[in-house]
N, C-alpha and C positions, 0 to 999 in steps of 0.2 A: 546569183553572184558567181562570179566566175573565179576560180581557184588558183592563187597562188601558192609558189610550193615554199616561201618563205620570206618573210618580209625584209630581211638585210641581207643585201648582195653585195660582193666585195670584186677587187681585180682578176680571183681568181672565178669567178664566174662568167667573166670578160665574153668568151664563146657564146656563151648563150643565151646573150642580153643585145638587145637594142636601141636606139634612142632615135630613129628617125621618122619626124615631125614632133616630138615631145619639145614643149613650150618651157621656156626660161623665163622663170616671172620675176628672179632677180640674183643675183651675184655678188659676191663678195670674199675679196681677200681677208683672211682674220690673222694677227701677229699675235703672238704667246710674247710674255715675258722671256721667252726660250731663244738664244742664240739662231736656233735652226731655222729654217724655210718655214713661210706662216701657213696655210690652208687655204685652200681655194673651196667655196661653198659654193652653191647652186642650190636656187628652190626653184623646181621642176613639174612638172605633169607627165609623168612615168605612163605611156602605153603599154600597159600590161598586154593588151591582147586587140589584134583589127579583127572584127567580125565582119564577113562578107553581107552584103546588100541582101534582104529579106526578098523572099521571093515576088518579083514585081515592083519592087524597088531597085535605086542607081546608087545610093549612097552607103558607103558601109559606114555600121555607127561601132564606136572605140570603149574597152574596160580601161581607164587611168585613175592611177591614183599619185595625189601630191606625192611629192618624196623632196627627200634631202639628200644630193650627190657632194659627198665630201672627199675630196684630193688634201693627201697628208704631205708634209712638207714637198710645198708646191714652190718650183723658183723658176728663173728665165721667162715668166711669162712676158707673151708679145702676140699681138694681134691687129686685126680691122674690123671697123664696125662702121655700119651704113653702106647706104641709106637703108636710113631706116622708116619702116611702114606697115607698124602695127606688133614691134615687141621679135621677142628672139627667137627661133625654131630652129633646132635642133636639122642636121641634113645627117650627121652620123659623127662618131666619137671613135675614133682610131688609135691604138695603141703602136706606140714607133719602136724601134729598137734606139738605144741608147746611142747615139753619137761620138760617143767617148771613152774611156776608162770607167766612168762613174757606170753602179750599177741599177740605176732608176732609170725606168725607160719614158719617150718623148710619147705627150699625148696632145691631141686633134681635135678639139670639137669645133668641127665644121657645120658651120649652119647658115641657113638661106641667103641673109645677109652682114652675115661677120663669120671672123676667122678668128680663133684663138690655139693658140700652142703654148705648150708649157714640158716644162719637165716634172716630177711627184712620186714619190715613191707606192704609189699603187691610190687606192679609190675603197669607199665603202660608200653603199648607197640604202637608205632607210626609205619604204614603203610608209609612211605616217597614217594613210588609215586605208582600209580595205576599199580597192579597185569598186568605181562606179561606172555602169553603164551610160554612156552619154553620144549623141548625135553629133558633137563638135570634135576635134582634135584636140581641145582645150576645156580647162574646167573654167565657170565662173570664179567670184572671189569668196562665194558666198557656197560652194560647192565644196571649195578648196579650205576653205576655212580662215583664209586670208594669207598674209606674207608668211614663212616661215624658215628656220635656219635650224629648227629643231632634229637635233639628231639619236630619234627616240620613233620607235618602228610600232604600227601598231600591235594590239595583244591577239 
């Protein structure tokens, strides 16, 4: 098993995290009974780690583990989507500077074929269970454990 140095990552990790080719297997906005901006969730296939192609092999196979990417009052969101051909992947997640007086900065997740933007006052992202070694860029459902929005990091 390959080592991770902890299972909840937040904005200020931002530097030293990735997301490009990690799978979005689903989304959603969540509203609090709270006045404020509601939550943008993401259940995800986190690439922990790309291993290079075994010697005499072409392909490199991936450590991913599901996770749960949560955006804390999330507002302005706007985006594109499609065409689509087989589900969301991640091309990379950009943190912006603020556009305004307000001090929450603009984020990016840019992926293959859609576009979203949003404003959020930073990110926490839960590891749900320990990184598996796998030949796809993506986990089954039965790998993954199925849908989840659980934000609860394995032990």
């Amino acid at each position: 098993m390959t080592e991770v140095s902890k299972a909840v990552w937040t904005d200020a990790d931002f530097p030293q995290m990735g997301w490009h080719d990690s799978h979005i297997h689903a989304l959603s906005v969540l509203e609090d009974d709270d006045p404020l901006p509601g939550r943008l969730v993401l259940d995800l296939d986190y690439i922990v780690r790309w291993v290079d192609p075994a010697r005499g092999e072409k392909h490199f196979t991936f450590w991913i583990a599901p996770a749960t990417l949560v955006f804390d009052e999330a507002w302005d969101i706007t985006g594109e989507l499609g065409p689509l051909h087989g589900g969301l992947e991640l091309s990379d997640l950009h943190r912006l500077a603020p556009p305004d007086d307000r001090p929450y900065p603009g984020w990016h997740l840019e992926g293959h074929e859609f576009d979203l933007r949003f404003r959020a006052r930073g990110f926490r992202q839960y590891l749900r269970t320990p990184p598996q070694h796998v030949d796809r860029q993506v986990l089954t459902m039965a790998q993954r454990g199925g849908l989840s929005f659980a934000e609860q990091a394995f032990a």
